[in-house]
DRENPA-3360 file (N, C-alpha, C; in nm, 2 decimals, always signed):
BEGIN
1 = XXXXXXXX = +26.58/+10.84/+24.72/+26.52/+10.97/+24.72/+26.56/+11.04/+24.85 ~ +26.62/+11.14/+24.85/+26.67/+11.25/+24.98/+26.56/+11.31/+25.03 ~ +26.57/+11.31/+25.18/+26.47/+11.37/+25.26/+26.43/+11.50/+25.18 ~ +26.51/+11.61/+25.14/+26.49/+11.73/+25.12/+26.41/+11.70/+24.98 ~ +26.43/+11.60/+24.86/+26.33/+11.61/+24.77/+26.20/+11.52/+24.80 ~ +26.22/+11.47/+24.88/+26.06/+11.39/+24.89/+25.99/+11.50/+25.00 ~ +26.04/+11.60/+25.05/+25.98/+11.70/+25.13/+25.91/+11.76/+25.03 ~ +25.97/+11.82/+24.95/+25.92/+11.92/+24.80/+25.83/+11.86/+24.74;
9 = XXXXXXXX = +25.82/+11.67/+24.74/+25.75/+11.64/+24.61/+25.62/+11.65/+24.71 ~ +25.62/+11.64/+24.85/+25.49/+11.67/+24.93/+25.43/+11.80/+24.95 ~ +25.52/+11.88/+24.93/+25.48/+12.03/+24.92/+25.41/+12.05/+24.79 ~ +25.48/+12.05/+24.70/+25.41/+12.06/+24.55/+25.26/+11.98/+24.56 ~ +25.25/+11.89/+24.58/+25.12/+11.81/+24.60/+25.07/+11.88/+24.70 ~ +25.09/+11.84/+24.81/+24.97/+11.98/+24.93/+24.94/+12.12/+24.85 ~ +24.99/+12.14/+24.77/+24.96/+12.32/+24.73/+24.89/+12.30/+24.63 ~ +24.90/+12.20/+24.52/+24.79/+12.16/+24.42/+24.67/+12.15/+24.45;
17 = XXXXXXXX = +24.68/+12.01/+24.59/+24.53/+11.97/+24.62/+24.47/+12.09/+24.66 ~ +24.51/+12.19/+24.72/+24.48/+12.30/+24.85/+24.41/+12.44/+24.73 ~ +24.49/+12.42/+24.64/+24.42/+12.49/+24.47/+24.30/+12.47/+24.46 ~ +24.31/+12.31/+24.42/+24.19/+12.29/+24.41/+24.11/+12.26/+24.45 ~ +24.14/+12.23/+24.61/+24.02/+12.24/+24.69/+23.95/+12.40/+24.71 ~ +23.98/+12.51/+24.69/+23.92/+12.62/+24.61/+23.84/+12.62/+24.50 ~ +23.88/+12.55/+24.38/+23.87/+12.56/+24.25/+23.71/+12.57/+24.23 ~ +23.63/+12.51/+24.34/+23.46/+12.53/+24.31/+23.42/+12.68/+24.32;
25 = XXXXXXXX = +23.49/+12.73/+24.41/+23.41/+12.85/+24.43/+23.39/+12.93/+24.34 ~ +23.45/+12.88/+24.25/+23.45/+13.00/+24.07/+23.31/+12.99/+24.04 ~ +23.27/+12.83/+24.05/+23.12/+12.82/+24.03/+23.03/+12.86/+24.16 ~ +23.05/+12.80/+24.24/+23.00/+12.80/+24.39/+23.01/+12.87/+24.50 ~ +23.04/+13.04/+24.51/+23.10/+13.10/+24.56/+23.03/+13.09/+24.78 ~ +22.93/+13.07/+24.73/+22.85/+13.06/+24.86/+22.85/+12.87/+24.92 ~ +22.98/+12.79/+24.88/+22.98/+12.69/+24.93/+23.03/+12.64/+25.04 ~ +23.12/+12.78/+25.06/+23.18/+12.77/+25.19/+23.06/+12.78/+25.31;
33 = XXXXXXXX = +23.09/+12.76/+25.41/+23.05/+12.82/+25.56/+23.09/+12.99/+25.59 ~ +22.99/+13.05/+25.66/+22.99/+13.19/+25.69/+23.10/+13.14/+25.84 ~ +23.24/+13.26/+25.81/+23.31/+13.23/+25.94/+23.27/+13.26/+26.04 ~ +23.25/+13.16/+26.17/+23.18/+13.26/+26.27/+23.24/+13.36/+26.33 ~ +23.33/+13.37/+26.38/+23.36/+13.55/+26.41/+23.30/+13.62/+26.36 ~ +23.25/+13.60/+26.24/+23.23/+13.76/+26.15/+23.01/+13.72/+26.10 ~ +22.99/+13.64/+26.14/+22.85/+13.56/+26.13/+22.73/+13.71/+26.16 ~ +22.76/+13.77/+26.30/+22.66/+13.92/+26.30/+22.71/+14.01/+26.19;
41 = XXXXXXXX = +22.81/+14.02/+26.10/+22.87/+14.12/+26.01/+22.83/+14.08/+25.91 ~ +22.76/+14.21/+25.81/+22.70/+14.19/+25.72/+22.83/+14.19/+25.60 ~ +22.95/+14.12/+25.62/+23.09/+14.12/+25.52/+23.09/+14.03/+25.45 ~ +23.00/+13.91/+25.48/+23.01/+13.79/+25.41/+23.14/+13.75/+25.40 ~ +23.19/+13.69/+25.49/+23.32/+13.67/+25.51/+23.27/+13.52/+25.50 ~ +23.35/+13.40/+25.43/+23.30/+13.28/+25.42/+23.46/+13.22/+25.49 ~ +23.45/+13.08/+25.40/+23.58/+12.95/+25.46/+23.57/+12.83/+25.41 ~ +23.67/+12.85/+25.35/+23.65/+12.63/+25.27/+23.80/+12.62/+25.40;
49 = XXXXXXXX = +23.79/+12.46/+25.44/+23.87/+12.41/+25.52/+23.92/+12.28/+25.46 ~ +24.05/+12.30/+25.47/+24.13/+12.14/+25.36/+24.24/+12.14/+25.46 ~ +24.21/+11.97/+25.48/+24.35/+11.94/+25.61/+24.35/+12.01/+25.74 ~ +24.25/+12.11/+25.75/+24.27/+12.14/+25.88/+24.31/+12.32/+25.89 ~ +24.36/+12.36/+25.71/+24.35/+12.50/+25.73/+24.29/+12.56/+25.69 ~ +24.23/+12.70/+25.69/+24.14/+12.74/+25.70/+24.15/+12.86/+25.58 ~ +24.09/+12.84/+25.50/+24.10/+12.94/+25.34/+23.98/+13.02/+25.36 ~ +24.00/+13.21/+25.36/+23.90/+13.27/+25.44/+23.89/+13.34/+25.29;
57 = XXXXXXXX = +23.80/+13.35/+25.26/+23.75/+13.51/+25.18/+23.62/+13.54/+25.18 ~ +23.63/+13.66/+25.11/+23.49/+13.73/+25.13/+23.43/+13.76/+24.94 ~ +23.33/+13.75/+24.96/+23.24/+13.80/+24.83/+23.18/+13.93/+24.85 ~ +23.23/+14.00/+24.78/+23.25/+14.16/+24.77/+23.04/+14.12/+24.64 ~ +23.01/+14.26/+24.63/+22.87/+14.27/+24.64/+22.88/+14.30/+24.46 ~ +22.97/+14.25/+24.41/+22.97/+14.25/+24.24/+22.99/+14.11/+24.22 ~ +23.00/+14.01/+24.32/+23.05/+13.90/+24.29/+23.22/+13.83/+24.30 ~ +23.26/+13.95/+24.34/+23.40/+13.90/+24.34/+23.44/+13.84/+24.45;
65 = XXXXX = +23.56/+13.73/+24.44/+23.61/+13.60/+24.56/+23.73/+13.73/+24.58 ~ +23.76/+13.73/+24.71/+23.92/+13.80/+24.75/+23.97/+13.73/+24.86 ~ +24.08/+13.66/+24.85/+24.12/+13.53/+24.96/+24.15/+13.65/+25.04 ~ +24.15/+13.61/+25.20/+24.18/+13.71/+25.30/+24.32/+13.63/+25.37 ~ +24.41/+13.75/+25.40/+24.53/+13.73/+25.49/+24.51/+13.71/+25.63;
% end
C-alpha cells in the first residue's frame, strides 16, 4: 500500500468518525459545552471537540444546529 493511499484511507476515516462524532446533536442539541468566548453572549454559541478540533455551532431560537466557520 502507497503512502499517498493509506493517507486517504486515514482521511476518509477521520471525516467519518468527526460526522459522527456530531451525529448526537440531532437528538442532543444542548450537549455540547457553551464556547467560552462567547459564555456572556446571549448566542448560544456551543462546541463538541473530537481529537482535539473544535466543531462550533450555534442553536438559532426555532431549534435549528448551524456549524460555524
Amino acid at each position: 500500500m502507497t503512502t499517498s493511499l493509506r493517507t486517504l484511507l486515514f482521511t476518509i476515516r477521520f471525516v467519518k468518525a468527526l460526522i459522527n462524532a456530531t451525529l448526537k446533536l440531532e437528538s442532543f442539541p444542548y450537549a455540547g459545552r457553551m464556547v467560552p468566548e462567547f459564555e456572556h453572549a446571549s448566542l448560544n454559541i456551543r462546541e463538541v471537540i473530537y481529537q482535539g478540533y473544535r466543531i462550533i455551532y450555534q442553536i438559532t431560537p426555532d431549534q435549528v444546529l448551524r456549524l460555524l466557520q
